[in-house]
C-alpha positions in Angstrom: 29.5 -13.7 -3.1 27.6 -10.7 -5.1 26.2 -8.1 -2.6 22.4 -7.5 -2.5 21.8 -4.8 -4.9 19.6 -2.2 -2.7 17.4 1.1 -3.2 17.4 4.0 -1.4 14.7 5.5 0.4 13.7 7.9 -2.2 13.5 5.7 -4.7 10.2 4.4 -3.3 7.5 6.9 -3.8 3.9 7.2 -2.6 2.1 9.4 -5.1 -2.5 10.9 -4.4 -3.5 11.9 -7.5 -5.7 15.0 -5.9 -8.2 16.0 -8.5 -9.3 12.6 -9.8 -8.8 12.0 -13.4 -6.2 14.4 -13.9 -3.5 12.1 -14.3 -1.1 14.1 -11.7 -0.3 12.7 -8.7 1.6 14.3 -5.6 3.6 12.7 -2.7 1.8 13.1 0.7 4.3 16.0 2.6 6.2 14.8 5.4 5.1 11.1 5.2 9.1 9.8 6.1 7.6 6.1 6.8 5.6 4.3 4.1 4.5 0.5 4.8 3.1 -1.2 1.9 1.0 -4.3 3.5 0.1 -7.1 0.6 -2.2 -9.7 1.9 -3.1 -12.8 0.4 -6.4 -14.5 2.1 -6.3 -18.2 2.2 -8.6 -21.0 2.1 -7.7 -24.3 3.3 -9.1 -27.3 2.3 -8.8 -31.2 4.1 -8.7 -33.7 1.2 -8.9 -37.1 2.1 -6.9 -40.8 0.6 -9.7 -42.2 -1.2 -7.5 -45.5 -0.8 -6.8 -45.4 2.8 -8.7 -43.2 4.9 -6.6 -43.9 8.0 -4.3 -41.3 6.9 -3.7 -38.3 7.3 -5.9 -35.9 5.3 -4.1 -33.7 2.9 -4.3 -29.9 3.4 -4.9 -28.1 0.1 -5.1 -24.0 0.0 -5.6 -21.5 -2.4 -5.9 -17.9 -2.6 -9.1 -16.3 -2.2 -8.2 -12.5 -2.6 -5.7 -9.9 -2.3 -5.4 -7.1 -0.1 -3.3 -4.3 -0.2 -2.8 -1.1 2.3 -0.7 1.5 2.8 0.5 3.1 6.0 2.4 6.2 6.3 4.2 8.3 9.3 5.8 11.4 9.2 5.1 15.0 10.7 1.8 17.2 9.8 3.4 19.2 7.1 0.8 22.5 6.9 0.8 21.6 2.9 -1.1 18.3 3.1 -3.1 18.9 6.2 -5.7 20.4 4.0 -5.6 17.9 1.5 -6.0 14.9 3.8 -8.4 16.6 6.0 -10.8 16.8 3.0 -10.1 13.7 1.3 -11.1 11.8 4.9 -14.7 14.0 5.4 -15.5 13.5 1.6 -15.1 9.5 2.2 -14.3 9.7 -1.7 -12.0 7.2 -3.3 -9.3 8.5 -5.1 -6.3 7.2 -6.7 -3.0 6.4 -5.5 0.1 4.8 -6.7 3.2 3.1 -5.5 6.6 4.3 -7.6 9.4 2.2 -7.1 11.7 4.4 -9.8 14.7 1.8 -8.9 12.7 -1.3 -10.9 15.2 -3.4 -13.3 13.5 -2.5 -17.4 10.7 -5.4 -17.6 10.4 -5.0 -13.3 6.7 -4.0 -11.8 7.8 0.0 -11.5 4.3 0.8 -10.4 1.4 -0.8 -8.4 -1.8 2.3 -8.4 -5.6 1.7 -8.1 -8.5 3.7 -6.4 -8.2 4.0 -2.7 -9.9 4.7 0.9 -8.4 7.0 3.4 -9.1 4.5 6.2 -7.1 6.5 9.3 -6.2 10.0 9.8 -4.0 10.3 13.2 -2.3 13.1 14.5 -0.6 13.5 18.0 1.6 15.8 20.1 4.3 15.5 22.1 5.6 18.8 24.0 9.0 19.8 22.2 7.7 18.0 19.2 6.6 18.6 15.9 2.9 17.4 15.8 3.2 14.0 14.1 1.1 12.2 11.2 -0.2 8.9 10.8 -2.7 7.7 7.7 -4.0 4.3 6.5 -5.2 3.7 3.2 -6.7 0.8 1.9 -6.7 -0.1 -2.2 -9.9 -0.6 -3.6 -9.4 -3.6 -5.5 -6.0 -5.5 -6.5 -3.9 -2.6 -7.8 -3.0 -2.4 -11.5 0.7 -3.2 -12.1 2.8 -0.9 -15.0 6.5 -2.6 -15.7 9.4 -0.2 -16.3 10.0 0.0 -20.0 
């Protein structure tokens, strides 16, 4: 039996590219949890035997779209408190990208697209570092890039 071949938790990197259309993108400080939620809504449909309608109707379903979101814990690191501050009162959309620099050559290295900052959450726990929590939703189905 082969062992599962496995990546390590830096190898999966969640990048904002700040100033939109710059092309440079910077990992959220102190984000240590990252949840990537793909959703598939889908529609079911009850077909019926034309030849015997006593029996059970069929169930047929297909996808009707793709969602994808991103959460992230970690503490309030003073170097992005700014940043996400901003980007949540602007309501602006800016890009985002998903890095997973462990992809096999020919492998889906990187899933990016425009996105929402959906939830900003902080909270406090005395003896504790204050603690982050943000949402962001993609803006569309997120552009794949294959590792060359």
């Amino acid at each position: 039996m082969a062992a599962a071949q496995t990546e390590k938790y830096e190898e999966m990197i969640l990048d904002v590219e700040l100033v939109s259309g710059s092309g440079i993108y910077t990992p959220i400080c102190g984000m240590t949890d990252v949840t990537i939620s793909r959703t598939a809504t889908i529609d079911s449909t009850e077909i019926p035997d034309c030849d015997d309608e006593s029996l059970p109707l069929s169930v047929e379903k297909q996808v009707r779209s793709i969602d994808v979101s991103i959460s992230a814990t970690g503490v309030w690191a003073k170097t992005s408190q700014d940043m996400l501050k901003a980007w949540f009162y602007s309501a602006a959309v800016k890009n985002v990208r998903i890095r997973d620099t462990a992809a096999a050559s020919g492998d889906i290295e990187i899933e990016s697209g425009p996105a929402l900052l959906a939830s900003l959450k902080n909270s406090r726990t005395k003896g504790k570092k204050v603690t982050a929590d943000v949402e962001l939703q993609l803006d569309g189905t997120p552009a794949r890039t294959d590792k060359p």
